[in-house]
N, C-alpha and C positions, 0 to 999 in steps of 0.2 A: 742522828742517833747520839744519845749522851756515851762520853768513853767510860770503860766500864774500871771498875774499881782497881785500883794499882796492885794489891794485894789478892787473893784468894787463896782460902784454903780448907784442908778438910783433918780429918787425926794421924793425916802422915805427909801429905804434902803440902807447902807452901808453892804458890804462884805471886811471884813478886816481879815488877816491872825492870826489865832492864835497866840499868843506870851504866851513865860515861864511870865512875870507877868501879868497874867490873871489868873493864879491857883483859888485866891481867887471867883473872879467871876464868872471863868465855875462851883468853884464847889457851889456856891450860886443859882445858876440860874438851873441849872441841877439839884441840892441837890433837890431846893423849888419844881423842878414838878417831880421828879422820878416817882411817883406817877403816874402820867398821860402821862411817858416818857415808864415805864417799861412795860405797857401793849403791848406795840410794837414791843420794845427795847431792846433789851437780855441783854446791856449793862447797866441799868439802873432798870432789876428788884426788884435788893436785895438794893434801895437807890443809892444816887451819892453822895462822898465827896470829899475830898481835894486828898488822894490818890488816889480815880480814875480820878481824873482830872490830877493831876502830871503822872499820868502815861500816859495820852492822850495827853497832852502838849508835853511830850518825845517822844511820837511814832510819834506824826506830823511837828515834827520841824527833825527828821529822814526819814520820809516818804516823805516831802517834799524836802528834800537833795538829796533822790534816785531818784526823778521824780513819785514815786508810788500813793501817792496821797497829795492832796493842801487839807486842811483845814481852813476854814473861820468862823468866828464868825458874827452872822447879829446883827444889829445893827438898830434899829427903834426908833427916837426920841432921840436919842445919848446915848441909853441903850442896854446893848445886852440881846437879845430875844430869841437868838437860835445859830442852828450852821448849816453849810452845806457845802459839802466838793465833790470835782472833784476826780473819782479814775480812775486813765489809765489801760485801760484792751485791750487785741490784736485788735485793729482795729477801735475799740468807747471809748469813754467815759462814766462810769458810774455816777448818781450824788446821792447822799442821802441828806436829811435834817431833822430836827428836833427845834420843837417849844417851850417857855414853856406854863405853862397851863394859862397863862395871856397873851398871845397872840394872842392865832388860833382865825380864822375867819375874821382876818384884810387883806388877800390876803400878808401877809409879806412872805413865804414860796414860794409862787408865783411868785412874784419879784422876791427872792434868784435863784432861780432854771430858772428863763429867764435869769437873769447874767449869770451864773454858763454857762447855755447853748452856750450864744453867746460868753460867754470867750473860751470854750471847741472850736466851729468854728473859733474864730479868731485863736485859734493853730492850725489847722489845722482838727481836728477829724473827719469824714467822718459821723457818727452818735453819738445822745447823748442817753442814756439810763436810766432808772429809770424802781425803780424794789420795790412793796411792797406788804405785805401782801392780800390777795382777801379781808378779811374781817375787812382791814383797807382804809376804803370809803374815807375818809376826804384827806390819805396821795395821795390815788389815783385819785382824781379828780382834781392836781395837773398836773398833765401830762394833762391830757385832756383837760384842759383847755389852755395850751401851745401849741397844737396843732399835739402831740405823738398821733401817731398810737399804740394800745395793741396788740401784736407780738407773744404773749403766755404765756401759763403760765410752770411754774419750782416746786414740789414738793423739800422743804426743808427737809433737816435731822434734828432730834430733837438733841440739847436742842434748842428752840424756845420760843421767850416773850410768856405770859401766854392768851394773848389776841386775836394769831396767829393762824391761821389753817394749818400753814404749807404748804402753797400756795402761792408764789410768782408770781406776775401778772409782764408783763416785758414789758414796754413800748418805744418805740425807736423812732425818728425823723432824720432823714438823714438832713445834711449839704445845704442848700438851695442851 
């Protein structure tokens, strides 16, 4: 699969590819909601700084080399807000996203994740996928509202964010 355009966007969000100088800012903007990031986010529940950010800058600009997965940074008001990222798994696409805590409820996530979807079809992807905690509502009403079918659910293995039941809800949209 060709990697999908570095950019994306719509009349409020930009999706723009991660870059090494953004250290400062993933880890500013991550740092400020860990808090509200780590109750979901296994990656984000002991805080977020500059070395987890250096290290995620390095695995996506590697990841992105391999074809394994594209990371984007959203961008609302010409500030980054969050982040969201295409990962190629046998046959669909996976997508994930994450807000900070000065964001949610503006439908920003929403927008990312229709980009995300129609960039994953113009490659070609046959379905797109999104997969989150049962007893995280907010992440999950995110698919549904895009128009994913709920497909089943997946028992996680622990360690799991603090917030999690360890039930992955798996929602999927076939290729129109």
């Amino acid at each position: 699969m060709e990697a999908p355009a570095e950019t994306l966007t719509d009349d409020v969000v930009v999706l723009r590819r991660w870059k090494p100088g953004q250290l400062g800012t993933l880890a500013a903007v991550a740092g400020d909601s860990a808090g509200h990031l780590g109750a979901w986010m296994l990656w984000a529940t002991d805080g977020y700084g500059e070395s987890e950010a250096k290290e995620f800058l390095e695995n996506a600009a590697r990841n992105w080399a391999e074809g394994k997965t594209y990371d984007f940074a959203i961008f609302a008001d010409g500030a980054v807000v969050g982040g969201a990222g295409m990962m190629t798994r046998p046959g669909w696409i996976e997508i994930g996203y994450w807000l900070s805590r000065h964001h949610t409820g503006r439908g920003l996530v929403t927008r990312a994740a229709r980009l995300l979807t129609a960039e994953a079809f113009r490659l070609g992807a046959p379905e797109v996928e999104i997969r989150h905690d049962e007893k995280n509502v907010a992440s999950g009403a995110v698919p549904a509202r895009l128009g994913f079918t709920m497909t089943g659910e997946e028992t996680v293995e622990p360690p799991f964010a603090p917030a999690c039941a360890g039930v992955n809800r798996i929602w999927r949209l076939k290729r129109p």
